[in-house]
N, C-alpha and C positions, 0 to 999 in steps of 0.2 A: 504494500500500500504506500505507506511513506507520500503525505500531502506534505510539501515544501511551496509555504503560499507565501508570496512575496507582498512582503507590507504594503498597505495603500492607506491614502491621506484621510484621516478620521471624519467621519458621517459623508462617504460616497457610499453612490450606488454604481454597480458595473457599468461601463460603458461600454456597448457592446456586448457581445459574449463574452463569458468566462471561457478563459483557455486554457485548454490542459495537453498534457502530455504522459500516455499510459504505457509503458515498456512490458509488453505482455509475453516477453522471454526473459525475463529477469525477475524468476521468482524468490522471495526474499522467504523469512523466518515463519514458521508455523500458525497461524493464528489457531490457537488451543478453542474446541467446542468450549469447555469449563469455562471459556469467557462469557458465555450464556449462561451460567450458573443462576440460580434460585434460592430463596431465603425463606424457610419457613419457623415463624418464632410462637411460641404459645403467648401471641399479642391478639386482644380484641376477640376477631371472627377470621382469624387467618385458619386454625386448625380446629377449633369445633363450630360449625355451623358451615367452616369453608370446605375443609379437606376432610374433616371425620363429622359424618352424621349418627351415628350411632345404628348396630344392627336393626334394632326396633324402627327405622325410619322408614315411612313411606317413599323416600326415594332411591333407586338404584344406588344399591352399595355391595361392595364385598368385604365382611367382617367390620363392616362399617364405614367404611372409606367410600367417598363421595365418585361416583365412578364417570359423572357428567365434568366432573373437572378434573379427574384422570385423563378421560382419552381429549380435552381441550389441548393437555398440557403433552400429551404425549404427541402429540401433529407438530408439536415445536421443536421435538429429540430432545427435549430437556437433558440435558446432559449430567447436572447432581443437582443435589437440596441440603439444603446446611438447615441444622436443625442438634437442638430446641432453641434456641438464641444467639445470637440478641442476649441483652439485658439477663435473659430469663432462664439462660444457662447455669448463671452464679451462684443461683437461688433452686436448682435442681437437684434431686438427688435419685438418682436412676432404678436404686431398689423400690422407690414408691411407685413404680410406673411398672411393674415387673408382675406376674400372677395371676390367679382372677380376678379380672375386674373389678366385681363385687366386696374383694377382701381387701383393695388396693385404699391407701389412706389420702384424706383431702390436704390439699398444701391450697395457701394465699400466694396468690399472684403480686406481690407487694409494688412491684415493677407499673401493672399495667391493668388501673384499672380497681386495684383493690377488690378484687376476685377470686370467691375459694372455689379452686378446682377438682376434681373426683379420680385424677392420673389416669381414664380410661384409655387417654393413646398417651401409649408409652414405648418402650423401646419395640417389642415387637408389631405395635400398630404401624410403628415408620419403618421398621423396616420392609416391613410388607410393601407399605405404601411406595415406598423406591423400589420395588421389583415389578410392582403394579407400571410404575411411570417407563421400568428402565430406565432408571436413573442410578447414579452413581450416591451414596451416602457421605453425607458430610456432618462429623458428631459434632460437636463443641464442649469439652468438659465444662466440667465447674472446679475451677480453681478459685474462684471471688470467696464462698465460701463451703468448699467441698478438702477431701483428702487426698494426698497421694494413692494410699490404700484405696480408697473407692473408684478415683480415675482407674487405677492397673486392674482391678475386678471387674470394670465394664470391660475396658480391653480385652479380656481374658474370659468373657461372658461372651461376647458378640465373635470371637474370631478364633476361640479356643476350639482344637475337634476333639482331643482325646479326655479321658475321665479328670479331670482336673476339678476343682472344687467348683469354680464359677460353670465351666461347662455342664457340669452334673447337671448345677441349679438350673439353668439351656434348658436342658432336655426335659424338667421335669416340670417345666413353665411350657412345654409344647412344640420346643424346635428342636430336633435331630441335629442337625448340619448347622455348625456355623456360616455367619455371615461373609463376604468379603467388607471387610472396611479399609478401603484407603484414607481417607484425608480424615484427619484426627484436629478439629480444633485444641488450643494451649487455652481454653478461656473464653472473655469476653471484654475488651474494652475495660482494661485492669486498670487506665487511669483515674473509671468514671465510676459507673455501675457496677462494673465489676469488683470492686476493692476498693479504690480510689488510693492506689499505689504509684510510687516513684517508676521510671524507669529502670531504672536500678537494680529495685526490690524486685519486681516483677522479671527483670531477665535472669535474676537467678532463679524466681521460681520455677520460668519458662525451661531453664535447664534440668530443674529437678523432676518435672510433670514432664516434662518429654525422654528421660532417660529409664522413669519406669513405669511411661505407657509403650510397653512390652509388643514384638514381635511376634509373635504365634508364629506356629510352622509355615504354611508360604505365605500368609499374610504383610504383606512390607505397610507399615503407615506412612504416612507423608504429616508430618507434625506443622503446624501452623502456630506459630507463635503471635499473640494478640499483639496490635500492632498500634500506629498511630491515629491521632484524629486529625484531619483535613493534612497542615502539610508541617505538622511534629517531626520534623527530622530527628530531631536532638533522640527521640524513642526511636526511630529503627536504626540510631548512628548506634545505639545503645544495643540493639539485639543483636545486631551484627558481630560488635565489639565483640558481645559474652559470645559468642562460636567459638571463640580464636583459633585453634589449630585444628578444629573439625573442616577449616573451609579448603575446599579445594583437592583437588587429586581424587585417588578411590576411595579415599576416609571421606569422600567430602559429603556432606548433606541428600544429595540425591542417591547415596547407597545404602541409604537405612543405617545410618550409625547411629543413632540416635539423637539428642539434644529436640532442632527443630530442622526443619527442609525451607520451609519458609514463612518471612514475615507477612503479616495482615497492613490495611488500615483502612478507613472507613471516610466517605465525602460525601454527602448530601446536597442537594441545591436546594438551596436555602435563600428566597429572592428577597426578604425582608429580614427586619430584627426578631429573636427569635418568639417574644410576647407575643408577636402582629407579622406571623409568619404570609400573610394574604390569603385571598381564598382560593382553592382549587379552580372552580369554573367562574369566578366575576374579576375581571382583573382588565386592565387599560394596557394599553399599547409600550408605554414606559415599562411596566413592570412585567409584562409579556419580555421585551428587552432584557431587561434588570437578571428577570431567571436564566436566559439563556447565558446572558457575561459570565453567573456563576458556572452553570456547567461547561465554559468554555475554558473555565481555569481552572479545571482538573486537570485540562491537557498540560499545565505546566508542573500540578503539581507530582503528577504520574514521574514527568521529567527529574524533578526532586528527588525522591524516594529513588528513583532507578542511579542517579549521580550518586548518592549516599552510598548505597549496596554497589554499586561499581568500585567503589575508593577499596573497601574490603573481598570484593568478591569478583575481582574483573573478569573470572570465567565462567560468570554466570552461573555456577551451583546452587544457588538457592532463591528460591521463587519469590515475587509480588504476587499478594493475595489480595483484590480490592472485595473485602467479603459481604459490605456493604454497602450502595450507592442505590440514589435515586433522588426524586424532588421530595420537600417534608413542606406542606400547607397547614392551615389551619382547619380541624374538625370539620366536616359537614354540621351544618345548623344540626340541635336537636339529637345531637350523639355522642358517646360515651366519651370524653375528652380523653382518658385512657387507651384510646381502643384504636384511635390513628385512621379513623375510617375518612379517605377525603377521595373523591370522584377522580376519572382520569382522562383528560381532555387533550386535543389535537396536539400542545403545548407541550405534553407529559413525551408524546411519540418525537417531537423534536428533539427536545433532549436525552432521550435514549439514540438518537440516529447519533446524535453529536459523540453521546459517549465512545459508542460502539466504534467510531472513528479514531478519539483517542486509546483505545484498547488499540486496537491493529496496531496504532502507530508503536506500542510497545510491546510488541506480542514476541521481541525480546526477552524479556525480565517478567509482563505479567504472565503469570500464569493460567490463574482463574478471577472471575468477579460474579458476584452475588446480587442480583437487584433486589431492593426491599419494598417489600415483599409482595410474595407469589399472590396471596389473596387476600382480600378485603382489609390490607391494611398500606399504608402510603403508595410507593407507586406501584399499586397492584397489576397483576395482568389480568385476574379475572375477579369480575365481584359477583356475588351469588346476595338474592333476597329471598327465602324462602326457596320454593321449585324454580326458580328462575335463577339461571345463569346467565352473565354477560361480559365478552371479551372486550379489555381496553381498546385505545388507540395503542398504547403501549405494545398489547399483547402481538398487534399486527407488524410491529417494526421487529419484533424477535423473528417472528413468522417469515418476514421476507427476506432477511439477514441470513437464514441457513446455509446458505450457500457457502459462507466464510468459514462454519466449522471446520476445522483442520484442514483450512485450505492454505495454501504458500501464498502470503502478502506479496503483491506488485507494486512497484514504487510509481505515485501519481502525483505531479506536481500541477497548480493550477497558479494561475495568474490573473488578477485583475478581479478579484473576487468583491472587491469593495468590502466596506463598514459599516454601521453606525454606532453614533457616540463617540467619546473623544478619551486620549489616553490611555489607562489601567482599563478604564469603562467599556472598552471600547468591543464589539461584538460583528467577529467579521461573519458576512452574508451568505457562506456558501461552505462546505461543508461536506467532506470527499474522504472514499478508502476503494479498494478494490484487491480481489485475491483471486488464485485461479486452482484449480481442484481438476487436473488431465486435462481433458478439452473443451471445460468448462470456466468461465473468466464470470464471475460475480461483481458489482461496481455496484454500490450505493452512495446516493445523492442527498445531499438535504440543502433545497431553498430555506433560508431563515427570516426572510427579509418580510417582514410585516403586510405590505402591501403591492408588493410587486412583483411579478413572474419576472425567471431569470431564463437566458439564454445558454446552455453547458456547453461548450465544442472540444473533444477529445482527439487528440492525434495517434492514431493506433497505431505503435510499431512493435517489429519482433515479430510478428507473426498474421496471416488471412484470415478475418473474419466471417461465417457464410451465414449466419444470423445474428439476428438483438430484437432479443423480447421483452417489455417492461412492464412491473407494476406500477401503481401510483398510490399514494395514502395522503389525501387531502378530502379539507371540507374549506366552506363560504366562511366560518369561523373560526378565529385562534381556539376559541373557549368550546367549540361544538365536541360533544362526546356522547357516550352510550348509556343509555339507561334499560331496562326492562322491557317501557314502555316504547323506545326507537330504539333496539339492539343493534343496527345498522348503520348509524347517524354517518360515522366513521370507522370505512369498511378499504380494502383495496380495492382498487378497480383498473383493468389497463391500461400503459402506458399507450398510448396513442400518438402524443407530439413526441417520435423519436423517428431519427433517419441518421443510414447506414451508408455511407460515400464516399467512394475514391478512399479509403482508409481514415475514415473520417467520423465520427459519432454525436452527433447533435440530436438534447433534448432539451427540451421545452418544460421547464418547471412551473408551476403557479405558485403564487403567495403563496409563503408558510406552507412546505410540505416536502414531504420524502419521497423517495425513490428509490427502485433497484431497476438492473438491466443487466439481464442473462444474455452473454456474447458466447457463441459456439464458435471455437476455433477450427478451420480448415488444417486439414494433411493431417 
């Protein structure tokens, strides 16, 4: 992919087309599916009401898992689910989620909502439910306020085969076969919620919870150490540090030696202060703006984080894990303030395009990235009311993006993309990645520009194109999105204004709105 956009003078708009230049024999570094990662937290209606309805429910479930939002989410290839937290990891203790149901004890939600829960999905309701998805599992201990000993007995519960103490109790809770678990959260957000610990403290904890959550026979974990907020270097200058001689070579991090494989940290776009974070769907044309400048400086602080882990790790051994990202609004009127439920409108789908851009561009160093969250809570993909379900705008820019899973990044440079706003502030117009997967070339576009359709002109070299098929994901409105009652408001619908010439690719974007275009390569 690699967008290399050349500065332009603050508050233009393109003059002209946008020009680019796409080298479609120059394929660059892996972009990882796990960069489409999922976040499911026992927040709100994310896991009961969204993803577990309980057997007794009148609607399609298996063992109680919501099966209308399974197969939603499984047309995406969901690739994993991080789960139980969030926040809500700290405060978890995984024997109470363990047995039958009926005999399982209530825990408060202290987190989210001030909520006593009944642990009826617990470790074996998710796992199922990731076998359900095909999805890959992503745990998160609890280190905030959990044990050493308890972390290594979940380990050793989930991934253990032979008669071992934890396995026994496996089998006599209902599962034969352990689980595979790779990616092993360190925690949660140890500066906040999770503890409210030093860096310091916490990376030696991160070494001692990553040294005896244990390997099982071929099970290898991949240990995630909890990471930064927004752009804390000083905490991954810090996790890195505590490696020291584990990095690099065949002892290094990526061969199960234990300690961690890699650091986290977490960025939300956040378009106000956070009292008066604004509303999901009533918002003006400035702060339409305002949200997208934040998610455009991610891409710098990605930059951050990967400089920092280069100074120690220049051969890239050990991963960027962004385990958390999305837009955070304020409550819909008339709902649980706790519960993080806010609607997901055309604005939410631009800034997933824009991320997804910065992802690629470091699909170097990150590894995976987690949106928060999967259902009915911040920038969800799907929201469910009762028997009704309904996929975001969000959900559709994942949907059209598959093409990039583990596809080899193409380097795309564009020019003349114009701005608006001036400075720091400042929020450029247009908005580019592209990857290719055999004789398949994937390109995603994103117009950002408030009110005006842009012109994209690509220069195809490296190789003959003998088709380009596009979709499109626009509406009449920044704010328009889906409800119940118009489940379709903002839907894909074909790319239409695109032409294929003389080695030449011209499309035709409208206001505010995303794009993809499937090029089939000749020979």
């Amino acid at each position: 992919m690699t967008v290399n956009q050349e500065s332009a003078p603050a508050t233009t708009t393109p003059d002209g087309p946008v020009r680019g230049v796409l080298d479609l024999d120059l394929p660059g570094p892996t972009i990882s599916r796990h960069l489409y990662g999922h976040f499911a937290e026992h927040l709100g209606r994310c896991i009961y009401g969204g993803f577990f309805v309980g057997e007794d429910s009148p609607l399609p479930n298996e063992g109680g898992i919501r099966l209308d939002v399974v197969e939603a989410l499984k047309a995406l290839a969901i690739p994993n689910l991080r789960w139980p937290g969030g926040c809500f990891a700290d405060e978890y203790h995984w024997r109470d989620g363990v047995g039958p149901r009926d005999q399982r004890p209530t825990m408060v939600n202290s987190h989210w909502g001030d909520v006593v829960e009944d642990n009826s999905f617990g470790t074996h309701e998710f796992m199922a439910l990731c076998e359900l998805l095909g999805a890959e599992p992503y745990v998160s201990a609890n280190v905030g306020s959990g044990t050493v000993h308890e972390t290594s007995d979940w380990v050793e519960y989930l991934t253990r085969a032979d008669d071992s103490p934890m396995a026994r109790l496996r089998r006599q809770n209902g599962r034969e076969e352990p689980w595979p678990v790779t990616y092993w959260g360190l925690g949660n957000e140890p500066w906040g919620c999770g503890g409210g610990m030093r860096a310091e403290f916490y990376a030696d904890l991160a070494r001692q919870f990553g040294t005896y959550s244990r390997d099982h026979g071929d099970n290898r974990l991949y240990r995630i150490a909890a990471g930064a907020a927004d752009a804390d270097y000083h905490w991954t200058e810090t996790l890195m540090r505590g490696l020291g001689h584990q990095l690099g070579g065949r002892s290094g991090p990526r061969h199960g030696s234990g300690l961690y494989q890699a650091v986290s940290f977490h960025y939300y776009t956040v378009p106000g202060p956070w009292q008066h974070k604004g509303s999901a769907t009533e918002f003006d044309t400035e702060e339409y703006y305002r949200t997208l400048h934040q998610a455009q400086r991610l891409r710098g602080t990605l930059a951050g984080h990967a400089a920092v882990m280069d100074a120690y790790d220049p051969q890239r051994t050990v991963g960027l894990v962004l385990d958390e990202w999305g837009t955070w609004f304020d409550v819909e009127p008339g709902t649980n303030p706790g519960f993080l439920f806010q609607q997901n409108t055309l604005r939410d789908a631009l800034v997933a395009g824009v991320h997804f851009d910065a992802f690629h561009d470091h699909a170097e160093r990150l590894v995976m990235a987690n949106i928060a969250q999967t259902v009915n809570v911040l920038q969800a993909m799907i929201l469910t009311d009762g028997e009704a379900m309904v996929l975001t705008p969000t959900y559709h820019v994942f949907a059209m993006n598959q093409g990039h899973h583990d596809a080899a990044r193409l380097p795309l440079a564009l020019r003349g993309v114009g701005s608006r706003g001036e400075g720091e502030a400042a929020v450029e117009l247009v908005s580019a990645s592209a990857s290719r997967k055999g004789s398949s070339v994937l390109v995603s576009l994103t117009n950002l520009d408030a009110d005006e359709p842009v012109t994209v002109a690509l220069d195809l070299r490296g190789a003959g194109v003998g088709e380009a098929v596009g979709q499109l994901l626009a509406a009449p409105r920044l704010s328009a999105h889906n409800t119940p009652e118009a489940p379709e408001s903002v839907r894909p619908a074909p790319l239409t204004d695109l032409r294929l010439e003389d080695g030449t690719l011209t499309v035709q974007l409208p206001a505010h709105s995303f794009a993809t275009v499937q090029l089939t390569l000749q020979g």
